[in-house]
NULOFI-102559 format. One line per field, with one value per residue: z, y, x of N, C-alpha, C in turn; residue number from 1; residue in three letters. Coordinates in Angstrom, 2 decimals, m for minus. Layout:
BEGIN
n.z [Z_...];
n.y [Y_...];
n.x [X_...];
ca.z [Z_...];
ca.y [Y_...];
ca.x [X_...];
c.z [Z_...];
c.y [Y_...];
c.x [X_...];
num [NUM_...];
residu [ALA_...];
END
This chain:
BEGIN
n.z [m4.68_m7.29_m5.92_m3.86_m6.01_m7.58_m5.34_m5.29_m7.32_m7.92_m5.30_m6.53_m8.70_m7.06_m5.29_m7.81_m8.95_m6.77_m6.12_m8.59_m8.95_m6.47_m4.82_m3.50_m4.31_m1.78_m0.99_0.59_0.04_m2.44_m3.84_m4.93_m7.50_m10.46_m13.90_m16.95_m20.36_m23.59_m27.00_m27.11_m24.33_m23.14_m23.29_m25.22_m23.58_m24.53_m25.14_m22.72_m21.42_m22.32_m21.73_m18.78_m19.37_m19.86_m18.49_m16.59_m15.31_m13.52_m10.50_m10.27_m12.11_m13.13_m14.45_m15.08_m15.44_m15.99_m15.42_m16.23_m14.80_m14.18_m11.50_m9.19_m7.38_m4.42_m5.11_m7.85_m10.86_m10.20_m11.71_m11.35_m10.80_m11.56_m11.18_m13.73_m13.35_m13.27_m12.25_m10.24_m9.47_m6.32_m5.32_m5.99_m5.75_m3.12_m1.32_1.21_2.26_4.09_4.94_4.54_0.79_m1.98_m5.44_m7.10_m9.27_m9.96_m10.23_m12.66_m15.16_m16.99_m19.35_m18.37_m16.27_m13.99_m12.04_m9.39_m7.02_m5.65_m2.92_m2.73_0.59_1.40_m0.28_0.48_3.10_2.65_1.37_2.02_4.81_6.10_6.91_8.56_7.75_4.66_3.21_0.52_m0.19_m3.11_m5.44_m8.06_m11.28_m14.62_m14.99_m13.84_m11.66_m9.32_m7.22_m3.70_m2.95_m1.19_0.86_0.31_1.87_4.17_3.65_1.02_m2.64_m5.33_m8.03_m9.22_m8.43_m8.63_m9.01_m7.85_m7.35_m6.82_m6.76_m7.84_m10.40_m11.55_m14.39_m16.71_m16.52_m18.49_m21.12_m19.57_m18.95_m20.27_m23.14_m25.60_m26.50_m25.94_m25.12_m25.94_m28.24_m29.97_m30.71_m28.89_m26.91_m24.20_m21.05_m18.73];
n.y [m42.72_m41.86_m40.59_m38.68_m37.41_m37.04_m35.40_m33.33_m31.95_m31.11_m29.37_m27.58_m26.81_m26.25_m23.98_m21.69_m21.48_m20.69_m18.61_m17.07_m16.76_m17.14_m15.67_m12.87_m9.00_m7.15_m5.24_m2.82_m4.38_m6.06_m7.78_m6.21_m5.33_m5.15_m6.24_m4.40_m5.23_m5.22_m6.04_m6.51_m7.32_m4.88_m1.45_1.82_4.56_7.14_5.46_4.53_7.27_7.89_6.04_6.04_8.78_8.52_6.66_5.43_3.40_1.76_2.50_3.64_3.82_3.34_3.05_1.64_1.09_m1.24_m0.20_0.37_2.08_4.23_5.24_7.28_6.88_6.44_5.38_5.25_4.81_2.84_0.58_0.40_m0.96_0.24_1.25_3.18_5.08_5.72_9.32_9.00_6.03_5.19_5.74_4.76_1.90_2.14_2.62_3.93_6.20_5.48_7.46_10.56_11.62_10.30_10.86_12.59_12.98_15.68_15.51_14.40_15.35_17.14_16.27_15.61_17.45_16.76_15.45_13.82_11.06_8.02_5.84_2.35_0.90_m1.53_m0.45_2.11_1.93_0.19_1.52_4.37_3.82_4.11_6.51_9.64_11.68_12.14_12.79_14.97_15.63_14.90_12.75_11.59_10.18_8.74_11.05_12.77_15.61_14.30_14.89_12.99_12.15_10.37_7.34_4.30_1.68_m1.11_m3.50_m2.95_m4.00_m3.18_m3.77_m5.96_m9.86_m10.98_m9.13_m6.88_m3.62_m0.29_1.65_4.87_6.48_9.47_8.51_10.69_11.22_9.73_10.15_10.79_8.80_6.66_5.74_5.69_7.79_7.02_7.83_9.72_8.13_6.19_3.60_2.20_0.53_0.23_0.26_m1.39];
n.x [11.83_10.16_7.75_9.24_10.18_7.27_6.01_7.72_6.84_4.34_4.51_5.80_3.80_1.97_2.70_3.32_0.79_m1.01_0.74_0.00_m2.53_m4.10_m3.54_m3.93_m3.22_m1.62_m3.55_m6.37_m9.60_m9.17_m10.52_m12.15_m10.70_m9.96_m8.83_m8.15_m8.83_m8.04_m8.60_m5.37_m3.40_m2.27_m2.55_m2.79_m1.12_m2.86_m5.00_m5.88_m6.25_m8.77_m10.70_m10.57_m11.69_m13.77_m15.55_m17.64_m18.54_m17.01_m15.36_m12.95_m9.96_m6.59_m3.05_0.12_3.08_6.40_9.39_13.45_15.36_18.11_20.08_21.42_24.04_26.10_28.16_28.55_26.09_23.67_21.29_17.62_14.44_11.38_7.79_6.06_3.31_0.11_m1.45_m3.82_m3.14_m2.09_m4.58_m6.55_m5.86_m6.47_m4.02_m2.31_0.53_3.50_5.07_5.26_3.81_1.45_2.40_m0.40_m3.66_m3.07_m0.88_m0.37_m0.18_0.65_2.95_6.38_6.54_5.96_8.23_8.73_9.07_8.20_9.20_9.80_9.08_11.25_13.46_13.48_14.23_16.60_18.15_18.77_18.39_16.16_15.36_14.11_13.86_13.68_11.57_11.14_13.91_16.63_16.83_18.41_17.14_17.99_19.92_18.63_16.95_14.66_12.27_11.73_8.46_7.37_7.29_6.01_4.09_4.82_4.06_3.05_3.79_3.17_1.42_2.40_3.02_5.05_7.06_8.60_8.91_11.73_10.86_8.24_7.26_5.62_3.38_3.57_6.33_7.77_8.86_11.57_12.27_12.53_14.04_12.74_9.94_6.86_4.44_1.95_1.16_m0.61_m0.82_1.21_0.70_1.47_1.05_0.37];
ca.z [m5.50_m7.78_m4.82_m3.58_m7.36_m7.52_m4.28_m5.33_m8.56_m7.12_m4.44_m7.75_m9.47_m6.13_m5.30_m8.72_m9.23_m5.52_m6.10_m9.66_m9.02_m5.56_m3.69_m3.43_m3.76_m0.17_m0.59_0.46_m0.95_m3.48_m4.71_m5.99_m8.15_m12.27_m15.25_m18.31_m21.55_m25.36_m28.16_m26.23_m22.79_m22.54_m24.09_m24.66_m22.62_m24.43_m25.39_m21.06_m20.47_m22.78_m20.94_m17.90_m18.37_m20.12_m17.49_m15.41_m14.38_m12.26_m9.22_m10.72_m13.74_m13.18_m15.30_m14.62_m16.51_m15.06_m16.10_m15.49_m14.71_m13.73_m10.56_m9.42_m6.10_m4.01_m5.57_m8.95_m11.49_m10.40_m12.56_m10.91_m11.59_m10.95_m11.99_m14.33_m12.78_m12.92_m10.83_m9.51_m8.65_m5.23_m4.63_m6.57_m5.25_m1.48_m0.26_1.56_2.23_5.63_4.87_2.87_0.02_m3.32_m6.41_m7.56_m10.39_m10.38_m10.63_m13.80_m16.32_m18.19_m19.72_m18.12_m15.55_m12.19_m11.07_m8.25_m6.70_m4.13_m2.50_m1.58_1.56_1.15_m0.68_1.67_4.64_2.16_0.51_3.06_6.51_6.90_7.21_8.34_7.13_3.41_2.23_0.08_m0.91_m4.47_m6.11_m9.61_m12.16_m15.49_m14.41_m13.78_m10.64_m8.33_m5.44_m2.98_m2.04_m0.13_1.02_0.68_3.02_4.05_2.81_m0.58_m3.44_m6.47_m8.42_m10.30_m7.61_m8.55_m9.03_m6.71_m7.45_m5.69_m6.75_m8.46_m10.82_m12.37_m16.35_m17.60_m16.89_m19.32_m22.13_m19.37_m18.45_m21.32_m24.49_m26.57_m26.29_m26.12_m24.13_m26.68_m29.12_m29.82_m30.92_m28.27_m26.14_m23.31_m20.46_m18.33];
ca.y [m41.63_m41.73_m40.69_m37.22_m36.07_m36.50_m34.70_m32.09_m30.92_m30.85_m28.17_m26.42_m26.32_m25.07_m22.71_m21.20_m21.45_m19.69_m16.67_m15.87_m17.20_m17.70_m14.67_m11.52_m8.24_m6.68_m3.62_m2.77_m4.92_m6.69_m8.43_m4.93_m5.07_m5.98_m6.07_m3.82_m5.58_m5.24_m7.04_m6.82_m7.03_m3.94_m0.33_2.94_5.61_8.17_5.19_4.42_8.47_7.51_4.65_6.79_9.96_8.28_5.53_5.12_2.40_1.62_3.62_4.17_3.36_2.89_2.40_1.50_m0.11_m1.34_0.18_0.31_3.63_4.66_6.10_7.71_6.22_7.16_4.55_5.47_4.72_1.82_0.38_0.16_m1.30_0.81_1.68_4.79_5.37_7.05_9.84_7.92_4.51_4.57_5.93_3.44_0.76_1.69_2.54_5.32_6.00_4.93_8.38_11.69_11.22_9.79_11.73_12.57_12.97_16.95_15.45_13.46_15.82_17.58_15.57_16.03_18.52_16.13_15.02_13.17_9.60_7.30_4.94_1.27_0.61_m1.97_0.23_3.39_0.98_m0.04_2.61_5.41_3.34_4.67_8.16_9.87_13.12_11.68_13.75_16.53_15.11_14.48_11.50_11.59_9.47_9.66_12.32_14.36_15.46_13.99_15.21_12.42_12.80_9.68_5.80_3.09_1.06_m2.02_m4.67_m2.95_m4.05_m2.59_m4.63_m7.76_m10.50_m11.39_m7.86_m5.82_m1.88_0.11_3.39_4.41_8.04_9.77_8.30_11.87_11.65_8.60_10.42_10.79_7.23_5.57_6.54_5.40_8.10_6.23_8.47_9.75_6.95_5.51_2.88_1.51_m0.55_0.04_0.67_m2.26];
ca.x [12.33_8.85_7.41_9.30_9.58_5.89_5.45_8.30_6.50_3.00_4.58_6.11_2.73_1.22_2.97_3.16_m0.42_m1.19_1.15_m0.53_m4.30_m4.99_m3.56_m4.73_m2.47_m1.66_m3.63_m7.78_m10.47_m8.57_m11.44_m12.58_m9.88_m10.32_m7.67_m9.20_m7.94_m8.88_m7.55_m3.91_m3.42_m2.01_m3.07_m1.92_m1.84_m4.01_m5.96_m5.82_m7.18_m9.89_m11.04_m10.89_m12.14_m15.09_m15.69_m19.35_m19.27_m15.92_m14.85_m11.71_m8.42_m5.18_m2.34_1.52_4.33_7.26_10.60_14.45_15.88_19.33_19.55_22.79_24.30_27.29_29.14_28.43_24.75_22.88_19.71_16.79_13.35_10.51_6.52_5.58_2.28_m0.87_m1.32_m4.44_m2.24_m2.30_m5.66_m7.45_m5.46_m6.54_m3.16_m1.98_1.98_3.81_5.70_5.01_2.77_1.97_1.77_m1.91_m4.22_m3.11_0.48_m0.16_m1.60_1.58_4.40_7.92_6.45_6.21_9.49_8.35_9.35_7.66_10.46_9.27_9.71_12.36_14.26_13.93_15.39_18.09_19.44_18.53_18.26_14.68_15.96_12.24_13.98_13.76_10.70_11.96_15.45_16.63_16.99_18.97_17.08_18.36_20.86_17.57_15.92_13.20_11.77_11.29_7.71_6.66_7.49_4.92_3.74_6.19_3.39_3.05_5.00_2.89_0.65_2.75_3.37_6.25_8.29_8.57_9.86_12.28_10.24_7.38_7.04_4.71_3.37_3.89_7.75_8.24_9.91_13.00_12.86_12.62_14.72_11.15_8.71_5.39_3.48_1.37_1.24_m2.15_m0.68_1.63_0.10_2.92_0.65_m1.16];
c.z [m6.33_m6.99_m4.65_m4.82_m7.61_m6.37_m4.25_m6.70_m8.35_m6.11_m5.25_m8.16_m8.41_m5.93_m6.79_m8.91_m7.73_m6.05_m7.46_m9.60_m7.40_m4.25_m4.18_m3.14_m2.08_m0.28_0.01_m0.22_m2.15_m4.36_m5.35_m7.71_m9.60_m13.13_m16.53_m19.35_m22.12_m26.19_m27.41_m24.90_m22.68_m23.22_m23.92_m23.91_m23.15_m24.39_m23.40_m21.17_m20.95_m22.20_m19.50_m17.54_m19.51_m19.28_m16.61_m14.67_m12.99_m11.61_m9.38_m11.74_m13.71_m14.37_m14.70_m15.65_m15.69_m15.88_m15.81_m15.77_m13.82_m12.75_m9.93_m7.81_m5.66_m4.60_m7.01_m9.62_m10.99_m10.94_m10.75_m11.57_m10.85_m11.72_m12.51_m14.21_m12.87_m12.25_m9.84_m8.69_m7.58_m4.69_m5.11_m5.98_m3.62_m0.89_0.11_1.86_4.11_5.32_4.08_2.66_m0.96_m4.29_m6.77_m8.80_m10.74_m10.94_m12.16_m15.32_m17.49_m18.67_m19.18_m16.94_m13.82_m11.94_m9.76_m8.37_m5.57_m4.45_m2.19_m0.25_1.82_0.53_0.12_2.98_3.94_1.89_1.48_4.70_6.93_7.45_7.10_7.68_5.39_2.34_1.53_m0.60_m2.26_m4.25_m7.13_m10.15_m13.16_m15.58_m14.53_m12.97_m10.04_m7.64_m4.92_m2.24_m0.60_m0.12_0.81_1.58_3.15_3.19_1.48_m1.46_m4.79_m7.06_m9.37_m8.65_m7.69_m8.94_m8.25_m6.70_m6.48_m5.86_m8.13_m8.99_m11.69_m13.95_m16.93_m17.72_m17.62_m20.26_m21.38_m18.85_m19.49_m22.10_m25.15_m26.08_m26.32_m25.84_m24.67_m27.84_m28.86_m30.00_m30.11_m27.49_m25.11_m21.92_m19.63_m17.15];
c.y [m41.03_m40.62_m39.08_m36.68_m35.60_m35.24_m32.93_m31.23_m30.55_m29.59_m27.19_m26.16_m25.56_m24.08_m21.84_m20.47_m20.53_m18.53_m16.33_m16.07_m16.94_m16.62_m13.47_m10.20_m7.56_m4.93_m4.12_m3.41_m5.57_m7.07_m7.66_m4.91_m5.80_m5.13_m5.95_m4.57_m5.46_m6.62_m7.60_m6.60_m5.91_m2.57_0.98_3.86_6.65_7.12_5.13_6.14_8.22_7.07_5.27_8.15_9.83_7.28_5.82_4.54_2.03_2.81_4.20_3.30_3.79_2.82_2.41_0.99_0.19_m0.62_0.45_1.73_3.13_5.42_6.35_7.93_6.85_6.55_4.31_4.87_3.90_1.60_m0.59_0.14_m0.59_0.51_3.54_4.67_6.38_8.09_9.49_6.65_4.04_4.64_5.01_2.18_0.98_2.18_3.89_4.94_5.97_6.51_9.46_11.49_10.98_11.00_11.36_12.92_14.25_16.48_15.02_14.37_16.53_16.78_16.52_17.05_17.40_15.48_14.58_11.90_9.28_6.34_3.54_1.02_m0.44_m0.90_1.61_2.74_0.91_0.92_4.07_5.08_3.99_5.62_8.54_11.34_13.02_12.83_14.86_15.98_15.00_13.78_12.39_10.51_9.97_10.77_13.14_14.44_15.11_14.38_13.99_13.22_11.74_8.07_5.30_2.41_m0.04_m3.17_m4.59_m2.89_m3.91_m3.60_m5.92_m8.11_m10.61_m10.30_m6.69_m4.85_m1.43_1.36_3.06_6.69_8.10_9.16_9.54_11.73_10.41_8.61_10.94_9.64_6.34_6.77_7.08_6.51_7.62_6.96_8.85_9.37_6.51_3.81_1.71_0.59_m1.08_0.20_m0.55_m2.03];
c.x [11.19_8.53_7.58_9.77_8.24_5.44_5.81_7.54_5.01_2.94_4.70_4.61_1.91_0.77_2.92_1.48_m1.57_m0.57_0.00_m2.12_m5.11_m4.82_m3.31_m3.33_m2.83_m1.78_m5.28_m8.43_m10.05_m9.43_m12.23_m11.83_m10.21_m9.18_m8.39_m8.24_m8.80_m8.62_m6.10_m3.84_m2.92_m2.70_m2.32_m2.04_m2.76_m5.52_m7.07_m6.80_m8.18_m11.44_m11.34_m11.73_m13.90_m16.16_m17.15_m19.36_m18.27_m15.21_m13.28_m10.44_m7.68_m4.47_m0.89_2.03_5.63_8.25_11.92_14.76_17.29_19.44_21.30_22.98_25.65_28.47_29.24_26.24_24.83_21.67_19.41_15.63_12.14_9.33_7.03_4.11_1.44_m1.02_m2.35_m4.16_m3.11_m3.77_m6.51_m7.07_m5.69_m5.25_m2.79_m0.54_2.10_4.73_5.39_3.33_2.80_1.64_0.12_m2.41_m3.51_m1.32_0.95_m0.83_m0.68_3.10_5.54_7.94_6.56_7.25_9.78_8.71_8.60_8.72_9.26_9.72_10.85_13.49_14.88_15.07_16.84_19.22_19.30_18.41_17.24_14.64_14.34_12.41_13.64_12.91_11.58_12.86_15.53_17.44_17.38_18.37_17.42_19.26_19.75_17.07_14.92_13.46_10.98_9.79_7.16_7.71_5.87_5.08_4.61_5.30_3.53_3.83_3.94_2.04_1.01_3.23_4.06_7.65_8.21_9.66_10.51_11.73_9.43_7.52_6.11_4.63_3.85_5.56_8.36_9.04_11.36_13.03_13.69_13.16_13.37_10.14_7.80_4.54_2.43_1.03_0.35_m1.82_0.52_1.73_1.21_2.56_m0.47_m2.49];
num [1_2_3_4_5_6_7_8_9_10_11_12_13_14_15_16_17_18_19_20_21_22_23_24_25_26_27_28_29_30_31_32_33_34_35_36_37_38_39_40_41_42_43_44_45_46_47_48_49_50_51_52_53_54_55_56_57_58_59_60_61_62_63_64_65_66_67_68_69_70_71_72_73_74_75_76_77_78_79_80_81_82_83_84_85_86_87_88_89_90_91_92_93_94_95_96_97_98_99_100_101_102_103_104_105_106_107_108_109_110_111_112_113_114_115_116_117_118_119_120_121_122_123_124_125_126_127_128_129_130_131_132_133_134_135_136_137_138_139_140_141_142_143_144_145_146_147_148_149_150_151_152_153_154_155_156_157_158_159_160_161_162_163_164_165_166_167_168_169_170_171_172_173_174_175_176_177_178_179_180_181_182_183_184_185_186_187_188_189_190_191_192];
residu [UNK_UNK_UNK_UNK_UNK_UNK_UNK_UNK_UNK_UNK_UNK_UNK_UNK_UNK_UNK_UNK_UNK_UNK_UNK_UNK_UNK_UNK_UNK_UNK_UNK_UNK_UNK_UNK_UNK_UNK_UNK_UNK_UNK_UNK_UNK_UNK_UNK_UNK_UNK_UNK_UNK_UNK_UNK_UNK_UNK_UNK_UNK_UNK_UNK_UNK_UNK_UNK_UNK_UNK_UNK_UNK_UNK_UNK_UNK_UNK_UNK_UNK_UNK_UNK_UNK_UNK_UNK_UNK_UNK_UNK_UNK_UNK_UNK_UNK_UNK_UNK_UNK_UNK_UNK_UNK_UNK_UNK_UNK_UNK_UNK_UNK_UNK_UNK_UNK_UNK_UNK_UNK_UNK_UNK_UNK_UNK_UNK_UNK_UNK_UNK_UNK_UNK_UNK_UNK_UNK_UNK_UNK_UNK_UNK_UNK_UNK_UNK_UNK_UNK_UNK_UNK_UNK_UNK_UNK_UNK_UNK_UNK_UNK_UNK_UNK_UNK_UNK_UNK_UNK_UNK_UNK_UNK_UNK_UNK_UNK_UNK_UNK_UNK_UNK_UNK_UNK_UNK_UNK_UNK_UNK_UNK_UNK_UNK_UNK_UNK_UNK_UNK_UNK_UNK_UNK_UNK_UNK_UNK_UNK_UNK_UNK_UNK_UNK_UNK_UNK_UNK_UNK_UNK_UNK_UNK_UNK_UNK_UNK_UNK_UNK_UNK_UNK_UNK_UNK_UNK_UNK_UNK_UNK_UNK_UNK_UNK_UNK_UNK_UNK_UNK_UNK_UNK];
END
């Protein structure tokens, strides 16, 4: 009995210690990849454009935060957990879409103006049956319009290992996600 508890908590610490240390997200070059922190692991977003549009040395800066949105189904609202994303994201991270396309830097530059979604691919299969007509369509978040522009790839599930989004929208449209404006808050530190 000793014996397969020892053996069973040794698999727990393993595994644990593999997903958050030992493996690599499933995009390009991973090992490119580095987590900017200050004082707090996270920062805000003007402090984030900062950081970016003063930057030399790295090939590119990211930012996301996860967040639940309301998304409005045939069967009434369901919450869903998504990213609020750079308009850089995907391109820094290497990935390109299995459908469409992602929003871009030109997408990310005025609050409340891009109304765009990328679907994960789990989610497109689920809730759409991998409809290839999808591009274009609206989504209701928030009772407020998106334009479906793209799917991700089936491997990619966003950059935390262990959560994986059913959609990903522009940072600028944060003040209709979230109640909390943050967006321009130096002081929020809502942005990793």
């Amino acid at each position: 009995m000793s014996l397969a508890l020892g053996i069973g908590a040794n698999t727990v610490v393993f595994s644990v210690l593999n997903a958050l240390v030992l493996s690599h997200l499933p995009v390009p070059s991973p090992e490119k990849l580095f987590f900017v922190q200050g004082h707090f692991p996270t920062h805000s977003f003007p402090n984030y454009r900062d950081l970016r549009d003063r930057n030399t040395t790295l090939a590119g800066m990211a930012a996301y935060r996860i967040a639940p949105m309301g998304l409005e189904a045939p069967n009434g609202a369901q919450r869903v957990w998504g990213y609020l994303a750079t308009g850089n994201y995907f391109d820094v991270l290497g990935v390109r879409p299995a459908l469409g396309r992602f929003f871009e830097p030109r997408d990310d530059s005025k609050p409340g103006a891009s109304a765009y979604a990328v679907l994960s691919y789990p989610y497109w299969q689920a809730r759409f049956a991998g409809a290839p007509n999808i591009i274009g369509k609206t989504l209701r978040i928030n009772k407020l319009p998106y334009t479906i522009l793209g799917v991700a790839p089936r491997a990619f599930h966003g950059t935390e290992l262990f959560y994986w989004p059913d959609l990903w929208v522009p940072m600028v449209m944060q003040p209709q996600i979230e109640s909390n404006s943050w967006l321009e808050s130096r002081s929020s530190f809502t942005a990793w």
